[in-house]
FIKOLNU-469673 format. One line per 2 residues: their letters; for each residue y, x, z of C-alpha. Coordinates in steps of 0.02 Angstrom, whole numbers, plus 50000, padded with zeros to 5 digits. Layout:
N
A	Y:X:Z; ...
This chain:
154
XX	48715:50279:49693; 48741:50172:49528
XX	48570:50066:49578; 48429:50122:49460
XX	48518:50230:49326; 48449:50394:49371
XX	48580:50408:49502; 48713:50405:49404
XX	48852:50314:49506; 49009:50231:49415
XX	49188:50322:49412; 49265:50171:49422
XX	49361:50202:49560; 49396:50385:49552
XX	49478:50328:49379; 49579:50211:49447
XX	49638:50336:49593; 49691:50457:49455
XX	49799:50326:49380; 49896:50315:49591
XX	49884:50494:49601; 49956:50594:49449
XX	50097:50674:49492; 50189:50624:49331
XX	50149:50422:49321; 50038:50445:49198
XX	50044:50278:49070; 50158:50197:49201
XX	50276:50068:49166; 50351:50059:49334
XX	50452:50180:49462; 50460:50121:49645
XX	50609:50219:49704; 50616:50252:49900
XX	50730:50363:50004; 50599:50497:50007
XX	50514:50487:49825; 50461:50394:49669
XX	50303:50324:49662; 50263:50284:49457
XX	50149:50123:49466; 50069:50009:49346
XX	50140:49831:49286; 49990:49738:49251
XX	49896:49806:49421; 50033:49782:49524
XX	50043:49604:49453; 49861:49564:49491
XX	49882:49651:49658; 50037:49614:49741
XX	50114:49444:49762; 50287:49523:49792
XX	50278:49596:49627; 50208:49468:49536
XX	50345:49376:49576; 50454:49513:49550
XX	50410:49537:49367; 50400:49358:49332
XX	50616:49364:49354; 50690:49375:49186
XX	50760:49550:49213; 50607:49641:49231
XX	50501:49536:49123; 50601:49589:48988
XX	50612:49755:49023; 50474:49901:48953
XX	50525:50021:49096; 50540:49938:49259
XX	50653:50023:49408; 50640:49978:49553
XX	50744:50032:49711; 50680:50030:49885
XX	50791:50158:49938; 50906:50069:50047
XX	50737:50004:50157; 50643:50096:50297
XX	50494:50119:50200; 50415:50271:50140
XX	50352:50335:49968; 50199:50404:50033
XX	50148:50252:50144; 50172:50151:49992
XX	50045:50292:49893; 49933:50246:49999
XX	49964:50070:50016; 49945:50090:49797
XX	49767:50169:49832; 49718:50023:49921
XX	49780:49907:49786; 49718:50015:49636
XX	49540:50046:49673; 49505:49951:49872
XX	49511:50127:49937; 49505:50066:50119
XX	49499:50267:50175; 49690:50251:50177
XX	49689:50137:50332; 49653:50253:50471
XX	49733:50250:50654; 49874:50369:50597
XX	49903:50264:50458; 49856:50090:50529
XX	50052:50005:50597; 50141:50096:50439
XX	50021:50037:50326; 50021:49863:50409
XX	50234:49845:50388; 50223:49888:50202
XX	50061:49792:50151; 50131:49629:50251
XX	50327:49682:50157; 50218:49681:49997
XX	50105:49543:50044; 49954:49639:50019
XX	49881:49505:50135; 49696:49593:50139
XX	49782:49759:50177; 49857:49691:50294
XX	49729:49610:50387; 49616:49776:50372
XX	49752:49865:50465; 49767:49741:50592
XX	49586:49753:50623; 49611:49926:50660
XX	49741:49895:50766; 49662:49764:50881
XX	49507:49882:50902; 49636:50033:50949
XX	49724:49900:51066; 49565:49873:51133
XX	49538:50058:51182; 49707:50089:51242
XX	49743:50112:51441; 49873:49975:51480
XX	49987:50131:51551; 49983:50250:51421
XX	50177:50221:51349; 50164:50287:51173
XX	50031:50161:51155; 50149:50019:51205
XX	50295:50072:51108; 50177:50070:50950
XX	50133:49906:50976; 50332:49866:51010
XX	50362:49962:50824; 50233:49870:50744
XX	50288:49710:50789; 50486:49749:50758
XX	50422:49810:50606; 50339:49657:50548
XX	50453:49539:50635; 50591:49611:50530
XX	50502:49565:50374; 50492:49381:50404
Protein backbone atom coordinates (compact mmCIF):
# COMPACT_ATOMS: atom_id res chain seq x y z
CA UNK A 1 0.00 0.00 0.00
CA UNK A 2 1.00 3.79 -0.60
CA UNK A 3 -0.16 4.57 3.31
CA UNK A 4 -3.49 6.47 3.21
CA UNK A 5 -3.97 7.35 -0.52
CA UNK A 6 -6.84 5.17 -1.27
CA UNK A 7 -4.43 2.38 -1.77
CA UNK A 8 -2.76 3.63 -4.33
CA UNK A 9 0.90 2.37 -3.93
CA UNK A 10 3.93 4.24 -5.73
CA UNK A 11 5.59 2.79 -9.09
CA UNK A 12 8.63 3.89 -8.07
CA UNK A 13 10.31 0.91 -8.30
CA UNK A 14 8.62 -0.90 -11.07
CA UNK A 15 9.84 2.34 -13.07
CA UNK A 16 13.09 2.03 -12.19
CA UNK A 17 13.10 -1.90 -13.06
CA UNK A 18 11.87 -0.96 -16.55
CA UNK A 19 14.81 1.29 -17.00
CA UNK A 20 17.32 -2.50 -16.00
CA UNK A 21 15.02 -4.44 -17.97
CA UNK A 22 14.29 -3.10 -21.58
CA UNK A 23 15.66 -5.09 -23.89
CA UNK A 24 17.02 -2.15 -25.96
CA UNK A 25 18.79 0.17 -23.08
CA UNK A 26 16.28 2.39 -23.18
CA UNK A 27 17.86 6.23 -22.44
CA UNK A 28 21.13 4.45 -21.56
CA UNK A 29 24.37 5.97 -21.78
CA UNK A 30 26.34 2.96 -20.95
CA UNK A 31 26.96 -0.76 -22.46
CA UNK A 32 28.57 -3.29 -20.04
CA UNK A 33 29.93 -5.77 -22.52
CA UNK A 34 30.47 -9.45 -21.10
CA UNK A 35 31.32 -12.69 -22.87
CA UNK A 36 27.70 -13.68 -22.90
CA UNK A 37 25.75 -10.22 -23.47
CA UNK A 38 25.40 -6.46 -23.20
CA UNK A 39 23.78 -5.11 -20.46
CA UNK A 40 22.78 -1.10 -21.46
CA UNK A 41 23.00 0.73 -17.97
CA UNK A 42 22.66 4.18 -16.74
CA UNK A 43 25.63 6.76 -16.00
CA UNK A 44 24.30 8.79 -13.33
CA UNK A 45 22.75 5.52 -11.36
CA UNK A 46 25.57 3.57 -11.77
CA UNK A 47 27.59 6.54 -10.36
CA UNK A 48 25.42 6.89 -7.26
CA UNK A 49 25.39 3.10 -6.97
CA UNK A 50 28.57 1.56 -7.62
CA UNK A 51 31.90 2.68 -6.26
CA UNK A 52 33.72 0.81 -9.08
CA UNK A 53 32.02 2.92 -11.47
CA UNK A 54 32.10 5.96 -9.92
CA UNK A 55 35.49 5.76 -10.08
CA UNK A 56 35.41 4.47 -13.37
CA UNK A 57 33.67 7.48 -14.90
CA UNK A 58 35.52 9.91 -12.91
CA UNK A 59 38.88 8.77 -15.44
CA UNK A 60 39.17 11.26 -18.11
CA UNK A 61 38.26 8.82 -20.89
CA UNK A 62 34.88 8.10 -19.95
CA UNK A 63 34.05 11.32 -18.39
CA UNK A 64 34.39 12.76 -21.60
CA UNK A 65 32.71 10.45 -23.44
CA UNK A 66 28.52 10.61 -24.23
CA UNK A 67 28.48 6.82 -24.95
CA UNK A 68 30.38 4.84 -22.51
CA UNK A 69 31.73 1.09 -23.51
CA UNK A 70 32.68 -0.88 -21.38
CA UNK A 71 34.30 -4.45 -21.80
CA UNK A 72 34.06 -7.16 -19.29
CA UNK A 73 34.46 -9.71 -21.72
CA UNK A 74 37.76 -11.05 -20.99
CA UNK A 75 36.39 -11.70 -17.03
CA UNK A 76 34.42 -14.68 -15.64
CA UNK A 77 31.46 -12.80 -15.04
CA UNK A 78 28.16 -13.06 -16.52
CA UNK A 79 25.69 -10.58 -18.20
CA UNK A 80 22.77 -11.88 -16.53
CA UNK A 81 24.30 -12.05 -12.96
CA UNK A 82 25.24 -8.54 -13.49
CA UNK A 83 21.17 -7.86 -14.62
CA UNK A 84 20.44 -8.84 -11.63
CA UNK A 85 23.11 -7.46 -9.68
CA UNK A 86 21.66 -3.87 -11.83
CA UNK A 87 18.11 -4.68 -10.25
CA UNK A 88 19.49 -4.56 -6.97
CA UNK A 89 21.26 -1.31 -7.63
CA UNK A 90 18.40 0.36 -9.66
CA UNK A 91 15.43 -0.01 -7.48
CA UNK A 92 16.88 -2.30 -3.94
CA UNK A 93 15.11 -5.20 -5.55
CA UNK A 94 16.53 -7.65 -2.96
CA UNK A 95 14.25 -10.61 -4.83
CA UNK A 96 17.39 -11.12 -6.96
CA UNK A 97 19.41 -12.59 -4.03
CA UNK A 98 18.02 -16.00 -3.68
CA UNK A 99 20.07 -19.32 -2.84
CA UNK A 100 20.57 -20.03 -6.61
CA UNK A 101 21.69 -16.72 -7.02
CA UNK A 102 23.37 -16.00 -3.59
CA UNK A 103 27.70 -16.94 -4.30
CA UNK A 104 27.30 -15.47 -8.06
CA UNK A 105 25.69 -12.55 -6.95
CA UNK A 106 28.14 -12.22 -4.00
CA UNK A 107 31.56 -12.37 -6.60
CA UNK A 108 30.07 -9.61 -8.80
CA UNK A 109 28.52 -7.26 -6.12
CA UNK A 110 31.99 -7.52 -4.00
CA UNK A 111 33.96 -7.11 -7.98
CA UNK A 112 31.63 -4.03 -8.20
CA UNK A 113 31.75 -3.07 -4.62
CA UNK A 114 28.17 -3.13 -4.20
CA UNK A 115 29.16 -3.50 -0.50
CA UNK A 116 25.25 -3.84 0.73
CA UNK A 117 24.74 -6.46 -2.02
CA UNK A 118 27.19 -8.00 -0.96
CA UNK A 119 26.59 -8.33 2.52
CA UNK A 120 22.79 -9.39 1.72
CA UNK A 121 24.21 -12.31 -0.16
CA UNK A 122 26.47 -13.26 2.43
CA UNK A 123 23.66 -13.32 4.81
CA UNK A 124 22.12 -15.78 2.73
CA UNK A 125 24.94 -17.67 2.54
CA UNK A 126 25.79 -18.05 6.25
CA UNK A 127 22.07 -19.09 6.91
CA UNK A 128 22.43 -21.82 3.90
CA UNK A 129 25.88 -22.75 5.62
CA UNK A 130 24.03 -23.11 8.56
CA UNK A 131 21.60 -25.71 7.08
CA UNK A 132 24.08 -27.61 5.19
CA UNK A 133 25.20 -31.32 6.39
CA UNK A 134 29.01 -31.01 6.87
CA UNK A 135 29.18 -34.17 4.21
CA UNK A 136 27.14 -33.15 1.54
CA UNK A 137 30.18 -32.29 -1.20
CA UNK A 138 28.44 -29.92 -3.57
CA UNK A 139 27.84 -27.90 -0.54
CA UNK A 140 31.58 -27.71 0.24
CA UNK A 141 32.77 -27.07 -3.17
CA UNK A 142 30.32 -23.99 -3.22
CA UNK A 143 31.72 -22.62 -0.39
CA UNK A 144 35.41 -23.45 -2.03
CA UNK A 145 33.94 -21.37 -5.38
CA UNK A 146 32.74 -18.66 -3.43
CA UNK A 147 35.69 -17.99 -1.71
CA UNK A 148 38.13 -18.49 -4.92
CA UNK A 149 35.78 -16.33 -6.38
CA UNK A 150 36.10 -13.54 -4.02
CA UNK A 151 39.64 -14.18 -3.11
CA UNK A 152 40.46 -13.59 -6.73
CA UNK A 153 38.99 -10.18 -6.60
CA UNK A 154 41.18 -8.81 -3.89
Amino acid sequence: GGGGGGGVGSTFTRDLLELVDAPTGRFSDVQVAFADGVVHAHRDILWARCPYFRTLFEQPLFAESEDAKIDMSDSDLSADVFRQLMRFCYAGDRSVITADTATDLAIHANFFLVMDCFQLAESVLIRMLDEVDPDEEDALEDLAALAEGINARR
